[in-house]
C-alpha positions, -999 to +999 in steps of 0.1 A: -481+448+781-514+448+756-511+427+727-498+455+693-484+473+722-444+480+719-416+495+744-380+504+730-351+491+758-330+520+759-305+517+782-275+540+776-246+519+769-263+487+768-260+470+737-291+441+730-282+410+710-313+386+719-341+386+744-369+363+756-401+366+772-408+350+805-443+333+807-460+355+826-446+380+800-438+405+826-403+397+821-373+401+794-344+379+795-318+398+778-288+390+760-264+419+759-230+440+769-228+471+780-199+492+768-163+475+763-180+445+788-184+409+776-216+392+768-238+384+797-277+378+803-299+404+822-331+407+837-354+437+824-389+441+845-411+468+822-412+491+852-387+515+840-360+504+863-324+496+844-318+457+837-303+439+862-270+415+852-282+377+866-252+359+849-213+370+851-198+384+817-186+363+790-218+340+781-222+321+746-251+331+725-272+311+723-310+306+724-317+316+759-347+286+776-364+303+800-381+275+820-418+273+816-419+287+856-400+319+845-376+309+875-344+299+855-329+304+821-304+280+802-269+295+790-238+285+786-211+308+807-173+318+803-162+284+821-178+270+785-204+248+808-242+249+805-254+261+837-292+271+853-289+308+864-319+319+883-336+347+874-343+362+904-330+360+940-288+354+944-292+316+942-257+301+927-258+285+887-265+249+890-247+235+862-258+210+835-226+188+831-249+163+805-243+191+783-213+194+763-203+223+745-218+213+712-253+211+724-275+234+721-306+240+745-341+249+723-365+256+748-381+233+780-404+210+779-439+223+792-435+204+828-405+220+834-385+189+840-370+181+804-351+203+779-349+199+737-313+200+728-294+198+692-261+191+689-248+216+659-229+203+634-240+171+633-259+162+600-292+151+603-296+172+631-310+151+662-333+168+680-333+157+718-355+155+751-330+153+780-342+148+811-321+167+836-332+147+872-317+114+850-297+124+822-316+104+796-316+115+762-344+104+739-348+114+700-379+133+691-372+147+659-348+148+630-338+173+608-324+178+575-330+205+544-353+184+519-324+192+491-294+178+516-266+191+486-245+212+506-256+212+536-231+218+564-249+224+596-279+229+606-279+267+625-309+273+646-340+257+652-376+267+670-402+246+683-433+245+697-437+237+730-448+199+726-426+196+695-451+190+675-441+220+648-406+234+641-387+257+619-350+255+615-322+272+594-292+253+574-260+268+564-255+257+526-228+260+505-228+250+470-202+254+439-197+250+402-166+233+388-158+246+355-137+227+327-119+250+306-101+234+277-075+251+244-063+275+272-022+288+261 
C-alpha cells in the first residue's frame, strides 16, 4: 500500500483487537475472534482474500513481535507458553520455554536472533535482550514514571528497533486520606 493510503478489514464476523505490519508491509498479523470463537492470531495478505487463522484459539494479548524476516510472530497460546508460530507454511509452534508467563515480548532485535522482553509488574520495569539460541538475558533499559507515587505496574512499552528510544505506559493509582474531627 502507498504511504496516506488506508484499507478497512472487513470480515463479516471477525472481530479485530490488534494488528501488526510485517516488514515488507504486505502483510497484517491480526489479533482477533470471530463470532462466539476465542482469541487467536491471523494472517491478512491485502489481496482481498479472507484472513487466514496461523495460531489455534485462545491466545493472550499481547504485543504480537513479528520477526524482522516476516517469517514468525511471538504469542503466547492457550497452553499459557510463549511459542513461535510461523506465518506461513504448516510448520509446528516452536516454543520459547525461557519465557515465563510474566514476560512480555516487545519486538526482535533487528538480526533476528534476540527478542526485548519486560516482565509486568515488576517495578522498575527491566527491559531485557534475551537471546533465544542461549537463553541469556542482558538488561538494556529501565523504566519507571519520573513521579514513581503510585505506581503499580508498568503496562505497555514500545521501542525502537535498536532501543535506543521508548515510550511506555504506567498504571497509577493515587488517594487522599481525609481527617475528619467533632463528628456525633
Amino acid at each position: 500500500m502507498k504511504a496516506g493510503t488506508s484499507r478497512t478489514i472487513a470480515h463479516p464476523g471477525l472481530a479485530v483487537h490488534a494488528a501488526r505490519w510485517t516488514p515488507d508491509g504486505k502483510k497484517l498479523i491480526l489479533l482477533a475472534n470471530e463470532v462466539d470463537g476465542g482469541l487467536r492470531l491471523f494472517v491478512h495478505e491485502l489481496d482481498e482474500k479472507p484472513p487466514r487463522p496461523i495460531t489455534p484459539e485462545g491466545c493472550a494479548p499481547g504485543f504480537l513481535p513479528v520477526s524482522s524476516d516476516g517469517k514468525y510472530v511471538v504469542v503466547q497460546g492457550p497452553d499459557q507458553v510463549f511459542s513461535m508460530y510461523a506465518i506461513e507454511g504448516d510448520e509446528p509452534p516452536q516454543p520459547i520455554p525461557i519465557l515465563t508467563s510474566d514476560d512480555r515480548p516487545i519486538r526482535w532485535t533487528p538480526m533476528g536472533n534476540s527478542l526485548y522482553v519486560f516482565r509486568r509488574g515488576e517495578l522498575p520495569a527491566q527491559i531485557m535482550r534475551l537471546d533465544l539460541a542461549t537463553g541469556r538475558k542482558e538488561r538494556v533499559l529501565e523504566l519507571m514514571a519520573p513521579d514513581p507515587a503510585g505506581v503499580v505496574e508498568i503496562v505497555s512499552v514500545r521501542l525502537t528497533p535498536d532501543a535506543a528510544s521508548y515510550a511506555y505506559s504506567y498504571h497509577r493509582i493515587l488517594s487522599d486520606l481525609l481527617l475528619i474531627e467533632g463528628l456525633k
